[in-house]
N, C-alpha and C positions, 0 to 999 in steps of 0.2 A: 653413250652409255654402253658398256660391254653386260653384254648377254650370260649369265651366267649357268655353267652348265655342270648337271649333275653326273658325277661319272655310273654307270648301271649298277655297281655294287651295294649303290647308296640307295638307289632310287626303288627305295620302299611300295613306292606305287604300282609299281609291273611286277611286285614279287609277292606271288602268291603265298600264303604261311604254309608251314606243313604239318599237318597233323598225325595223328598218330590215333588209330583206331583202341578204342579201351572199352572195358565191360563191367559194369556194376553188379556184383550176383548178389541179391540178398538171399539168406537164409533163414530158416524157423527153426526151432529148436523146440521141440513138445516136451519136457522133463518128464525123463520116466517114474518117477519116485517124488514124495511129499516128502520134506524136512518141517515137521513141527517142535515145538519147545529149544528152538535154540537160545542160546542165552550168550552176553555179552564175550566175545574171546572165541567161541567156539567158530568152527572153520567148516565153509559149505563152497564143495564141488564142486563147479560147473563141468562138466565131460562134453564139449562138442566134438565134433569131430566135420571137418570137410579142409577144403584149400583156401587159403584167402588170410585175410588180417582181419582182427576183432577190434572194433572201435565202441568203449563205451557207451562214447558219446552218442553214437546212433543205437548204440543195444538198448531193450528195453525189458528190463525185469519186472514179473510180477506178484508182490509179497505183499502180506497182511501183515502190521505190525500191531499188537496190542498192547497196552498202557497200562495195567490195573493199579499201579498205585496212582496213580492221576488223582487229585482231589476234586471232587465237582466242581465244575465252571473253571479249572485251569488249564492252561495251553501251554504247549512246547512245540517249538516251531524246529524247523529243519533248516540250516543254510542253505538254501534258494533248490533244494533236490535233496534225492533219497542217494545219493552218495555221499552222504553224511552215515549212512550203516556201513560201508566199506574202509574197511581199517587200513588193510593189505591184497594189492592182486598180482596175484603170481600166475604168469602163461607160458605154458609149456608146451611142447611141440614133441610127441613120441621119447619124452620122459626127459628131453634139453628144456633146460631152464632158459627162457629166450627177453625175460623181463620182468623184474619184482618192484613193485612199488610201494614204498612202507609210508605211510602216513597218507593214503590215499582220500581219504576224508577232510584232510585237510586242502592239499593240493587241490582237489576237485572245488570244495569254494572257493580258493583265490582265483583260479581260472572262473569261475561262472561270477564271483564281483568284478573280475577285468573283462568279461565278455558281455555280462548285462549291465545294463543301469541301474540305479538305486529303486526307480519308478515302478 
């Protein structure tokens, strides 16, 4: 029976991976300013400023939404998140336009029904 032999290029096992040192910064953002009474349509600011990419997904906003025509005892639910208020996000970078997403509310639930389960 002939001995079969790996040539070193292959040979996965003596080869170390290589990696590549990387850094996670997270940031905070304390808003300087209250936006009260906004209404459907109207367009709210976010001004951060540092270096790095903005991922929704990990940002986390915090708003109070109120209901008053609500009838007693009725519910409106959200598709599975509060990115169901974001209509449009546009991010800019020293006044370049670097990404616009128009129907973000919607996108944002097809992604969160193909990423969670119904349960």
């Amino acid at each position: 029976m002939a001995t079969k032999v790996i040539p070193n290029s292959l040979n996965y096992s003596d080869i170390k991976p290589e990696s590549i040192d990387t850094d996670i910064k997270l940031s905070k953002f304390i808003p300087t300013s209250t936006i009260t009474g906004a209404r459907p349509g109207d367009m709210i600011k976010f001004m951060l400023t540092g270096q790095g990419f903005f991922d929704p997904y990990s940002a986390y906003f915090k708003f109070t939404v109120e209901t008053p025509n609500l009838l007693e005892g009725e519910v409106r639910t959200l598709d599975r998140s509060a990115h169901s208020f974001i209509q449009r996000i546009i991010i800019r970078s020293q006044g370049v336009e670097l990404e616009r997403i128009e129907n973000y509310d919607i996108i944002a639930a097809m992604i969160n029904d193909i990423i969670y389960s119904p349960e």
